[in-house]
N, C-alpha and C positions, 0 to 999 in steps of 0.2 A: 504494500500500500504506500502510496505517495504520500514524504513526511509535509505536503504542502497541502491545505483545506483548501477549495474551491471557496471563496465568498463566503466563506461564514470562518470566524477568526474569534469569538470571544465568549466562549462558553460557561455558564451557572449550574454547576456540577450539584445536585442537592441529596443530601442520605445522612440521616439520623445515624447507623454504624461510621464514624470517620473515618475507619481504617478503610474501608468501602468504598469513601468520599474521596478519598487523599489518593486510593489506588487509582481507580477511574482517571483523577486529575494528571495524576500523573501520565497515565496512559496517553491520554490525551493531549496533555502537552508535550508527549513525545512526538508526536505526531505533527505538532508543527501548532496547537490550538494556543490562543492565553485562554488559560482557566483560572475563573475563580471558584472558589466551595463555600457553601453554606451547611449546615449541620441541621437546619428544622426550617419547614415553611416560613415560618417568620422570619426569621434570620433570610433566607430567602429575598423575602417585598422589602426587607431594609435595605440590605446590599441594592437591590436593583432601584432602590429611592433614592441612593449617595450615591458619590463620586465613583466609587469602585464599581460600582451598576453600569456607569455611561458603556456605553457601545457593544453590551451584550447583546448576542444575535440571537445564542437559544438557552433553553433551559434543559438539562438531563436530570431529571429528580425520581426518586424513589416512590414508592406509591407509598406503601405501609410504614407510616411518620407517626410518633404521637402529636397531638395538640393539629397541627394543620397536616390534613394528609396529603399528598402527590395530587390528587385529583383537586382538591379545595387548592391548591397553590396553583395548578394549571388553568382552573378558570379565573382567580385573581390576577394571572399572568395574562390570562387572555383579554379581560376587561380592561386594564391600567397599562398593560403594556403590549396594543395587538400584532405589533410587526415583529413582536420575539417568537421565536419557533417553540413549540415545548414537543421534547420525548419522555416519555414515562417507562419504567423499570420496575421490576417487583420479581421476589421470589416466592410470593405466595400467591397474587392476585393474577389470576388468567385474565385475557383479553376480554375475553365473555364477560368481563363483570364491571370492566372497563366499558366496553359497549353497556352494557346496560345502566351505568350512570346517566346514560341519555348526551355522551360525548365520544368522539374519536379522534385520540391521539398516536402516535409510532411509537412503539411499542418491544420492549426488548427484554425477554424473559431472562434473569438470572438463574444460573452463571449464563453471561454473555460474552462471546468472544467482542474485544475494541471494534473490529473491522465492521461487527452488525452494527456498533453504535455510530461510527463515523458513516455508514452508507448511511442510517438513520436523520445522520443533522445533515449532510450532504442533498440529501434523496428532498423530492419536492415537498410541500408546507399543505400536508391532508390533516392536520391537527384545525380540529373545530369543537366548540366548547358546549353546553347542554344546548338540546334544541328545545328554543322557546315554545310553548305551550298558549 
């Protein structure tokens, strides 16, 4: 894989396990990304409301968070911030249940090889948030 990203360069790594957060980050800034990490949802919409936020392209966050989960962070992300990409991750939560929040985001089961998550932020922008009712 090319250590150079196509058009998206500033990635918001997100996972309550840090060692998790820090490994990804790393991966990823091998790869040619700047990453930054956040540790819980919240932590999350601060970074991305300060300075260290500016120029983030997407978000890779964990789904199973305490206090804000992956899905409650990615439609936050989606209302305040819509031109950022979100992918969602999870070792417990299948797709299925993703879909049935009444949202679809790209999606990457853990353990995840780096190369599914960089064609993920890479690949085109099918993340859409609950449909209105």
């Amino acid at each position: 894989m090319s250590a150079h990203p196509a058009r998206m360069h500033k990635i918001l790594v997100v996972d309550d396990m840090a060692d998790l957060a820090d490994i990804a980050a790393s991966l990823l800034s091998y790869h040619g990304f700047d990453v930054i990490v956040a540790y819980s949802g919240a932590e999350a919409l601060r970074m991305l409301a300060s300075p260290a936020g500016a120029g983030v392209d997407a978000v890779f966050s964990d789904v199973m968070m305490p206090g804000m989960n992956g899905l409650e962070l990615a439609q936050a992300v989606g209302r305040l911030y819509p031109g950022i990409k979100l992918v969602l991750t999870s070792g417990f939560t299948a797709p299925d249940l993703l879909a049935a929040s009444g949202a679809s985001y790209p999606y990457a089961a853990k353990p995840y090889a780096i190369d599914t998550v960089i064609g993920l932020l890479r690949g085109p922008d099918v993340s859409r948030g609950p449909i209105a009712h």
